[in-house]
C-alpha positions in Angstrom: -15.6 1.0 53.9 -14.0 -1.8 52.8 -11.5 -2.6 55.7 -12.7 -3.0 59.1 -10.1 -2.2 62.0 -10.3 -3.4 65.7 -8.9 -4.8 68.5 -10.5 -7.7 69.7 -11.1 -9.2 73.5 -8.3 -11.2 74.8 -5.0 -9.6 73.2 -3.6 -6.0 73.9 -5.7 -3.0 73.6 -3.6 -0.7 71.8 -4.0 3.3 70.9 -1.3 3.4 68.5 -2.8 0.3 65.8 -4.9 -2.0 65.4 -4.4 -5.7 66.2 -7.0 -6.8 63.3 -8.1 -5.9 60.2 -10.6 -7.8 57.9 -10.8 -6.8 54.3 -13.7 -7.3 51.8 -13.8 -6.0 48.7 -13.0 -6.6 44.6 -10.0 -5.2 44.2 -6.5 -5.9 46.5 -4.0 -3.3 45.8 -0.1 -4.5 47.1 2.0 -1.1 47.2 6.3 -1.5 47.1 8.1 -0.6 50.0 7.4 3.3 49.9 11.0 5.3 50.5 11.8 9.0 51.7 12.6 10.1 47.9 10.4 12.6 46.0 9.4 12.4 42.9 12.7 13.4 41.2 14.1 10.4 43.0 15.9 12.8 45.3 16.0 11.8 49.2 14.0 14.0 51.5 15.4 13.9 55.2 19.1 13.2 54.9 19.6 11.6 57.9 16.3 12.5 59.7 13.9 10.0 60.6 10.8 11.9 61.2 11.4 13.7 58.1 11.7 10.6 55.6 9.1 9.0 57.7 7.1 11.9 57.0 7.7 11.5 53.1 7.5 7.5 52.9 3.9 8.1 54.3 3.5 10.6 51.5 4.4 8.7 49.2 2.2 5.9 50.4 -0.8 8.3 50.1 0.1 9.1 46.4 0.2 5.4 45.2 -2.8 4.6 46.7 -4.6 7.4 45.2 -3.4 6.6 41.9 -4.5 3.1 42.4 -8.1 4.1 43.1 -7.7 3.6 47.0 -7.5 5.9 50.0 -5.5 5.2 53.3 -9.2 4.0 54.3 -8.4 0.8 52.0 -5.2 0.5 53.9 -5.4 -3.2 55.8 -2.1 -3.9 56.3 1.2 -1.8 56.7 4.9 -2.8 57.6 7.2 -0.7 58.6 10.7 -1.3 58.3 13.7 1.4 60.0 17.0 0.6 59.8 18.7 0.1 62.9 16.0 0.3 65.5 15.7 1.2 68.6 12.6 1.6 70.7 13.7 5.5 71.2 13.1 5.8 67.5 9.2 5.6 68.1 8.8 9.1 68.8 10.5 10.2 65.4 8.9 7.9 63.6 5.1 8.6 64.6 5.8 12.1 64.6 6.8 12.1 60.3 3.9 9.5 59.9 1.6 12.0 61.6 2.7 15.2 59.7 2.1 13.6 56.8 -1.4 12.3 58.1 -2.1 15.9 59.0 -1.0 17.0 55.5 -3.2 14.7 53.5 -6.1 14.3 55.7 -6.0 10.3 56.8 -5.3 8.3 60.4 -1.9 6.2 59.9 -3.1 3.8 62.5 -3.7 0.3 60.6 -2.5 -3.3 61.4 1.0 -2.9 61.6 4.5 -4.4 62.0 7.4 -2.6 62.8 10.4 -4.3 61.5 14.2 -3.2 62.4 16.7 -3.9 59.5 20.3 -3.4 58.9 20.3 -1.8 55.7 17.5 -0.7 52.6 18.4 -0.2 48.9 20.5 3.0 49.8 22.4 3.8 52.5 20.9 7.2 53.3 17.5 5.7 53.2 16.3 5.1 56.8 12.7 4.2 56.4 10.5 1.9 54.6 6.6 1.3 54.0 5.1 -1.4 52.3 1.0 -1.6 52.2 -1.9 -3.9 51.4 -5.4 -2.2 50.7 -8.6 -3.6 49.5 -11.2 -1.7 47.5 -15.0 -2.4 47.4 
């Protein structure tokens, strides 16, 4: 494996992600902010957060596989939902783990969780940028 995840002595032990991840490997894939639209370019979740989460992760899953990496290769990921609120944590691990479920992979990575005004469309509620390295 070419990303190692942990939580190291002397910070917050968290369940939800990892604090640290160290990368080694030849190749560095940088994925675009990943949105809730399919592959049409139609949104998925009109107004539903768990349901475009659901889709960005997806999504996430599909450009990594094209790029010759797995969520495995996943170091980093940040998360951007527009308007947040800390009661928007239960919708928004609930469409990451669907999709997780769906694909076969554990969303938990180094992460940061970033609240925004807007994205690149106003129906758009969720986006997923990610950094994975490749042996």
């Amino acid at each position: 494996m070419s990303v190692e995840l942990f939580n190291p002595v002397g910070v917050f032990q968290p369940d939800s992600y990892f604090q640290v991840a160290v990368g080694v490997g030849k190749k560095i894939v940088f994925l675009s902010g990943q949105v809730a639209q399919d592959e049409s370019g139609s949104i998925v979740g009109q107004d539903d957060l768990a349901a475009q989460a659901e889709q960005v992760y997806l999504n996430v899953a599909a450009a990594l596989q094209e790029a010759g990496a797995t969520f495995d290769d996943v170091a980093k990921l940040t998360v951007y939902v527009v308007n947040w609120t800390p009661d928007k944590m239960e919708q928004l691990v609930s469409g990451a783990m669907r999709a997780a479920e769906k694909v076969g992979f554990d969303p938990r990575r180094a992460i940061t969780l970033v609240g925004v005004s807007a994205l690149s469309s106003p129906e758009l509620l969720v986006e997923v940028e990610a950094v994975a390295v490749v042996d």
